[in-house]
C-alpha positions in Angstrom: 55.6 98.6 214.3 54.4 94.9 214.9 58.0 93.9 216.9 57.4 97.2 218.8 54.0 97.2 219.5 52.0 96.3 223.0 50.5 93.3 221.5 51.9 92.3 218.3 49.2 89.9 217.4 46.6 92.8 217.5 48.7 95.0 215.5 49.4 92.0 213.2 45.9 92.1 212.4 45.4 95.9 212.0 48.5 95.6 209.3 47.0 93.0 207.4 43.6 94.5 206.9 45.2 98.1 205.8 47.3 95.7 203.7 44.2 94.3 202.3 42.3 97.4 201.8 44.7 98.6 199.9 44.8 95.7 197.8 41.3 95.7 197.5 41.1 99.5 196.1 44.0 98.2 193.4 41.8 95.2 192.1 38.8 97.3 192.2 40.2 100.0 190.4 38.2 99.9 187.1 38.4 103.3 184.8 42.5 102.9 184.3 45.0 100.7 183.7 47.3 100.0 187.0 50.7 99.0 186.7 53.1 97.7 189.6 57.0 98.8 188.9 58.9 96.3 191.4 62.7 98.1 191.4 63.8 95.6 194.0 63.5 92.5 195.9 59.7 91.7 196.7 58.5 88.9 199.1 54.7 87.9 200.8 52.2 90.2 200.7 54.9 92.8 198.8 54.2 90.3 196.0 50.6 89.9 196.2 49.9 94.0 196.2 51.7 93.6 192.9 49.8 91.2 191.7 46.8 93.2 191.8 47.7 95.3 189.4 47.0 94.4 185.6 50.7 94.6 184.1 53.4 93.8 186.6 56.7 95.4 185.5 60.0 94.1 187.1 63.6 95.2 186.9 65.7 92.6 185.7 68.2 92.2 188.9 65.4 92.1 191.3 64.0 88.6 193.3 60.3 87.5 194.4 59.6 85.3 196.8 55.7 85.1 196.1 54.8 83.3 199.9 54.2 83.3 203.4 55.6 80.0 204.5 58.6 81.1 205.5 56.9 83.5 208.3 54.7 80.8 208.9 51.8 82.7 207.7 48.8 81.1 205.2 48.9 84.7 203.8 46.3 87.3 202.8 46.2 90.2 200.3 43.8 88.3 198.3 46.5 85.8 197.1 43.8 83.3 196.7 42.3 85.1 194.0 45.3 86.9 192.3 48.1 84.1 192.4 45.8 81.3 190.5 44.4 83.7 188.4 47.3 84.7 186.9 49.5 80.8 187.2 47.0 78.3 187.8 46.0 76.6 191.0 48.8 74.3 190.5 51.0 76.5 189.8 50.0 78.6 192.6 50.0 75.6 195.3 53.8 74.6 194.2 55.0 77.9 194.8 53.5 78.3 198.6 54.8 75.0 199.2 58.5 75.1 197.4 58.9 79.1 199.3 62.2 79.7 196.8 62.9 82.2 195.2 61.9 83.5 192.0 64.2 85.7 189.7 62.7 88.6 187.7 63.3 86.2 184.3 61.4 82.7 186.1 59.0 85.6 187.3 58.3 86.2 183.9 58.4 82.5 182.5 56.0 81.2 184.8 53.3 84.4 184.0 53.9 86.2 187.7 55.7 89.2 185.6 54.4 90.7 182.3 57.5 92.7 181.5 61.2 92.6 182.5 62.9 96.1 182.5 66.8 95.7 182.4 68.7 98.8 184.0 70.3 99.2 187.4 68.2 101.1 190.4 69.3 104.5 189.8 67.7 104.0 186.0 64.1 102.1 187.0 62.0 104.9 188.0 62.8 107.0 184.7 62.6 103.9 182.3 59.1 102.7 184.0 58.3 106.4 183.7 59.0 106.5 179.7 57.1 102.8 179.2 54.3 103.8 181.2 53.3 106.9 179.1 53.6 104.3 176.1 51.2 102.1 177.8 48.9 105.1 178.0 49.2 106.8 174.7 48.5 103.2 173.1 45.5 103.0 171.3 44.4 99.6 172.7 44.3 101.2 176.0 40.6 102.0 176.3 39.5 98.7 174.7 41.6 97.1 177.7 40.5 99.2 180.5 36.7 98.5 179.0 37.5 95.1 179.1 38.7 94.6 182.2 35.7 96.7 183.9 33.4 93.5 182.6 35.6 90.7 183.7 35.8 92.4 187.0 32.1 92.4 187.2 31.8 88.7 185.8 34.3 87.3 189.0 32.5 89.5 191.5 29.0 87.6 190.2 31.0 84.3 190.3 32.4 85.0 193.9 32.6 88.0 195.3 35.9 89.5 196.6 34.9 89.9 199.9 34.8 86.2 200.4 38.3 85.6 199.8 39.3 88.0 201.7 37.2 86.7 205.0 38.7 83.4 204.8 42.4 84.3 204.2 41.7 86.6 207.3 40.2 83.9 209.4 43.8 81.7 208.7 45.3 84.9 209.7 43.3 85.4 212.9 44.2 82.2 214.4 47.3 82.8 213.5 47.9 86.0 214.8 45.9 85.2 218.5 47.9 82.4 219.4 51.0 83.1 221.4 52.4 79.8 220.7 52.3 80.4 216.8 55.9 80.0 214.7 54.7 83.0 213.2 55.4 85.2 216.3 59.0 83.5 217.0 60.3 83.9 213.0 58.6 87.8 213.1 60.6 88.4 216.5 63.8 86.9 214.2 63.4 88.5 211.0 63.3 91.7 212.1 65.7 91.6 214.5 68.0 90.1 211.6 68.4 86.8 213.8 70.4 83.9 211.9 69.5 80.8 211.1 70.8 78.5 212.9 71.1 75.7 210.3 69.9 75.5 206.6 66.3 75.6 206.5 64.4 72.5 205.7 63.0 73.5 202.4 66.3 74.4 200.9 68.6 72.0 202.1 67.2 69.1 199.8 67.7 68.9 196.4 64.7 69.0 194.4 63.9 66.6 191.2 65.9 68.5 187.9 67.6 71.1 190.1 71.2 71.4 191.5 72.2 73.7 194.6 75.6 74.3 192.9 77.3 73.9 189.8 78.9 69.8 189.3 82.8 70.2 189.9 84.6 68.2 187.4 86.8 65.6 188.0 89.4 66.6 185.7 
């Protein structure tokens, strides 16, 4: 709809706030647990919605790439307040910066993912089904969703979510109103599946403790 559109920067902007309304109504969602089931490969703002949700639940085979960069995007969906909250600032900074990928298992290491489900596609919606009505049948449920009502209600006092929403939006803004933005060229690329011309920067060095491909032996 973006690629398509009359002005793409305008309709940029009307798909981010709906994006961020929606988030919004997840993080504000206070008499029930929410839980994200992510069958397959998540990226951006597909990341962040899932993030808003109190358990994130992620089949095994699936990949997150949890930021914008890569669109050349500072990124919205209340990332700012989600991502640290549940990694760490640090944590959170070294994974807009790195842009890699993530698989379901690191997902889980680094606190992104609560639970990992193995089964293929065709099985995820029945098994997320069958742990789900665990989840609400337990009897810590009502403690949790008590819980989480008051720690909603203590960030809100400490800074309300409305603030980081208006100045993620304000990156986006810019952004999106600039013709001569990256963001509009790698959009107009992505979607219309255009390949890279060379390895991108961020993947074609080798970072400190990690290899591109397995040593071959010299025997």
């Amino acid at each position: 709809m973006i690629e398509a559109a009359d002005d793409p920067g305008a309709e940029s902007w009307a798909n981010i706030n709906a994006m961020d309304d929606l988030v919004e109504a997840v993080l504000t969602t206070t008499d029930r647990l929410v839980v994200s089931a992510v069958g397959g490969n998540a990226a951006a703002g597909g990341v962040m919605l899932a993030l808003a949700a109190d358990e994130v639940w992620c089949r095994t085979g699936a990949v997150l790439n949890p930021h914008y960069r890569l669109m050349g995007l500072y990124g919205s969906e209340y990332w700012t307040y989600t991502l640290p909250g549940r990694v760490g600032p640090a944590v959170a900074d070294r994974l807009m910066r790195e842009a890699l990928p993530l698989s379901a298992a690191a997902s889980q290491r680094l606190g992104l993912v609560d639970r990992t489900v193995e089964c293929g596609p065709e099985d995820f919606a029945a098994e997320t089904g069958r742990l789900a009505a665990q989840l609400a049948s337990s009897s810590a449920t009502q403690a949790r969703i008590a819980a989480k009502k008051a720690e909603r209600e203590r960030h809100e006092a400490a800074k309300p979510l409305a603030s980081y929403r208006e100045a993620e939006l304000a990156h986006m803004l810019r952004t999106f109103s600039d013709p001569d933005a990256p963001y509009h060229g790698l959009r107009r690329a992505f979607v219309r599946k255009h390949p890279p011309a060379r390895t991108p920067p961020h993947i074609g060095v080798t970072l400190p403790g990690r290899r591109t491909a397995p040593q071959v032996s010299s025997h």
